[in-house]
C-alpha positions in Angstrom: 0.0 0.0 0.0 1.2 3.6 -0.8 2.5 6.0 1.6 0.7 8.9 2.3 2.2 12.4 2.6 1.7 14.9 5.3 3.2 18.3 6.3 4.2 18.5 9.4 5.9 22.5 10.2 6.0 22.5 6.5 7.8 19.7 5.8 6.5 16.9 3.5 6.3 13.7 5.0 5.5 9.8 4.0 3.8 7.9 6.6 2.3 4.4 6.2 -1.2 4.3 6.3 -2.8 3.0 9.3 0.0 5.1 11.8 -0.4 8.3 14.0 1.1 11.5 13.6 3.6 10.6 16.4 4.7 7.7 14.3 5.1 9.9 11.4 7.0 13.0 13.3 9.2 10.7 15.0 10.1 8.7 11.8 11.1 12.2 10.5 13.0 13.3 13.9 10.8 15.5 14.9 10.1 16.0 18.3 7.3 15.3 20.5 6.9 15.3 24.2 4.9 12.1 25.2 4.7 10.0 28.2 2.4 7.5 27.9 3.1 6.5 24.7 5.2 3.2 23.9 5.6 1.3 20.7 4.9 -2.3 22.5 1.2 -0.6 23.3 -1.7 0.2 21.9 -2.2 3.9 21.6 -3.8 5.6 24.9 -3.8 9.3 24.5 -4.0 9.4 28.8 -1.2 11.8 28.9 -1.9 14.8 26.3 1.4 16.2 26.4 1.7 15.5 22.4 -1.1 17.6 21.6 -0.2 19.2 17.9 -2.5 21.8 15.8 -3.9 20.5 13.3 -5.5 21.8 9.9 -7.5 19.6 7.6 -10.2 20.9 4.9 -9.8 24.4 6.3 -10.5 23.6 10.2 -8.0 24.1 12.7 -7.9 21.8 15.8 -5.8 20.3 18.6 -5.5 16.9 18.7 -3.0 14.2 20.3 -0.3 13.0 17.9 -0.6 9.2 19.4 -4.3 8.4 18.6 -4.8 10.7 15.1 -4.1 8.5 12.5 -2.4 10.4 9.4 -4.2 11.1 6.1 -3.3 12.5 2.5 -3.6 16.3 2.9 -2.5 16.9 6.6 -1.1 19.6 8.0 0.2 19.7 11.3 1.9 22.1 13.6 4.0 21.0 16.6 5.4 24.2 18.2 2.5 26.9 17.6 1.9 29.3 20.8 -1.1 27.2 21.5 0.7 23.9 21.2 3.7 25.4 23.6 0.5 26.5 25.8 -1.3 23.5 26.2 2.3 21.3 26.7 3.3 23.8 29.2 -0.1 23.3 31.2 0.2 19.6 31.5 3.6 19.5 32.6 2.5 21.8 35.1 0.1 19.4 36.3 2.3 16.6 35.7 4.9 18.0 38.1 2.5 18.6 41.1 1.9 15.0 41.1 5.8 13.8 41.1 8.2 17.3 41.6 10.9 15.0 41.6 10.9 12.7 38.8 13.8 13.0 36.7 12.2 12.4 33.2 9.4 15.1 34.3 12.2 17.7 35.1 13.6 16.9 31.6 10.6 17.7 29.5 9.8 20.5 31.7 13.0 22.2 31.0 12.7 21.1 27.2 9.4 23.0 26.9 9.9 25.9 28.9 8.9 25.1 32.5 11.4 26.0 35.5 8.2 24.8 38.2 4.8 24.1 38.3 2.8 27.3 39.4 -0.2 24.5 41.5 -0.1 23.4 44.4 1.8 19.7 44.9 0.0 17.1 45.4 2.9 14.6 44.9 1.0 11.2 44.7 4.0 9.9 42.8 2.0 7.7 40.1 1.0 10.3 36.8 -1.8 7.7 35.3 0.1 7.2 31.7 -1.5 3.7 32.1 1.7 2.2 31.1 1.3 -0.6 33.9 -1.4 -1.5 33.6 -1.4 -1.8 29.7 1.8 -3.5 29.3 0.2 -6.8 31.9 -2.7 -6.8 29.9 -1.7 -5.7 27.0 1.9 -8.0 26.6 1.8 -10.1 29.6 -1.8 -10.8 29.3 -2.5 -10.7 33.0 -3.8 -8.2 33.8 -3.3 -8.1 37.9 -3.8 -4.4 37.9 -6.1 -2.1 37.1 -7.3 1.3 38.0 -9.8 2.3 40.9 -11.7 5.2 41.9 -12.5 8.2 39.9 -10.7 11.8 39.2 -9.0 13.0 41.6 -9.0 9.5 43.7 -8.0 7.5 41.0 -5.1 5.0 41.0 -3.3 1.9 40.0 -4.1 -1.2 42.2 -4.4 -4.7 42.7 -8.1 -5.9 42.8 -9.6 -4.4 46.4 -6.0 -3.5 47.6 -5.5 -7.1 48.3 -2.4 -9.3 47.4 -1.6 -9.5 43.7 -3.4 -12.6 42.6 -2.6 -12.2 39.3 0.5 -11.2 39.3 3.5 -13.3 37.8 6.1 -10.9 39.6 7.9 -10.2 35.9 8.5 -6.7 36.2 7.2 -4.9 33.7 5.3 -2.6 35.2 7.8 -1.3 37.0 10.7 -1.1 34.4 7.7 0.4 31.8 7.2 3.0 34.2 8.2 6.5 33.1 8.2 7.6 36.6 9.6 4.8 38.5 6.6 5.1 41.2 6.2 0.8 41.1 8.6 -0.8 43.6 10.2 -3.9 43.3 13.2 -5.4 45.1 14.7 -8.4 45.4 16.0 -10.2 48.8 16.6 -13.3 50.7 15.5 -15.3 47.2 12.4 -13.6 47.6 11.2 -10.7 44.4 8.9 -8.6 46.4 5.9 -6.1 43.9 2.4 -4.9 44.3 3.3 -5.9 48.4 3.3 -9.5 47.3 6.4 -12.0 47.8 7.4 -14.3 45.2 9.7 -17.4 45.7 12.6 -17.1 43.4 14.0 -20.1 41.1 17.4 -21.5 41.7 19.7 -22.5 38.9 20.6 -26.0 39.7 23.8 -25.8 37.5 25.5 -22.4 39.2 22.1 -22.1 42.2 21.8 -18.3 41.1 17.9 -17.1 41.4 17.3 -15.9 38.3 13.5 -15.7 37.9 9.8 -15.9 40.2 8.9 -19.5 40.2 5.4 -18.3 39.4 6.6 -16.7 36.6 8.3 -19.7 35.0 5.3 -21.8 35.9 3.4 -19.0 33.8 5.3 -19.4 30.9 5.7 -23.3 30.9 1.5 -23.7 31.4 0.9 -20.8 28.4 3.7 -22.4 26.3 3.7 -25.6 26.9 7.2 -25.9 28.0 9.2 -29.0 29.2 9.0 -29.0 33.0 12.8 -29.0 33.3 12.6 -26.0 30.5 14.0 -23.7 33.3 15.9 -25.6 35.2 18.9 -23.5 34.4 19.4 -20.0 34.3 20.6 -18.4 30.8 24.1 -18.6 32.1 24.4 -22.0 31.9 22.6 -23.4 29.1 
């Protein structure tokens, strides 16, 4: 299928059909701010810090660059003073909810912002959704999910309990752009979500090397030998 060409800051370029603006601007190096968007997931549009101006058929709009998918004719706009105004804003808010997060601080200072002007609220987690997509999404867990509503809303386990569901692989905390998800390991023990997991022992070099529930996960979804991970990578 042919390419279709958009402008974007009046530059012609060709983006497959089917893909976002994002796609198309960072295929072409042009810069984006965006935080909840990765190319292992689905497109959210949760975070709206890649809002761009838009102008198709003679209408001007803002619209996020993740979930508007390109088309022939397309003009877009990613640093007008109403693009810089609306970036500015959510970064604002961002930044009341986690002041200290390194990767906030960066696209702060990238788009203009010494300090948010609100009020901190500082509840760490920023709702990208990142978690919670990437178990559902490419674990296919799903052992978290959100709960409550506005201003109460957050990532959980199911009623705040132990995490059921949860293999103990990590993803949601490496995913996260904020690191906000704990996870440590001690004593042979991986500890997320407030939930131990035992840890498997190479019986070659007796390093722990992965949750047992983890590897049970992937021998019962794959159908794996039941001596498949016996060893650790090391010594295979």
């Amino acid at each position: 299928m042919s390419k279709i060409t958009i402008t974007i800051n009046g530059r012609e370029i060709a983006a497959e059909p089917g893909s976002t603006i994002l796609r198309a601007a960072q295929s072409a190096n042009i810069y984006i701010p965006t935080l909840c968007h990765n190319e292992e997931l689905n497109p959210y549009g949760s975070c709206r810090l890649c809002m761009v101006e838009i102008t198709q058929k003679n209408r001007r709009r803002m619209v996020a660059s993740c979930i508007y998918e390109v088309a022939g004719g397309l003009e877009v706009q990613t640093e007008t003073d109403r693009v810089a105004s609306v970036r500015k804003l959510v970064i604002e808010l961002l930044l009341t909810r986690n002041p200290y997060s390194a990767t906030l601080k960066e696209i702060a200072a990238r788009v203009g912002v010494e300090k948010s002007l609100f009020e901190d609220d500082q509840k760490g987690c920023i709702l990208c959704g990142q978690c919670v997509r990437v178990c559902r999404e490419v674990v296919g867990v799903s052992a978290i999910g959100y709960k409550g509503r506005g201003f109460t809303r957050e990532v959980a386990t199911p009623f705040d309990g132990p995490a059921v569901d949860c293999i103990a692989c990590g993803s949601c905390s490496f995913i996260c752009p904020v690191d906000v998800i704990p996870m440590k390991e001690k004593d042979g023990i991986r500890t997320i979500w407030k939930t131990e997991f035992p840890l498997q022992n190479c019986k070659e070099c007796g390093r722990e090397f992965a949750p047992i529930k983890q590897l049970d996960y992937f021998r019962n979804n794959y159908n794996l030998p039941e001596n498949h991970f016996d060893t650790c990578i090391h010594c295979r």
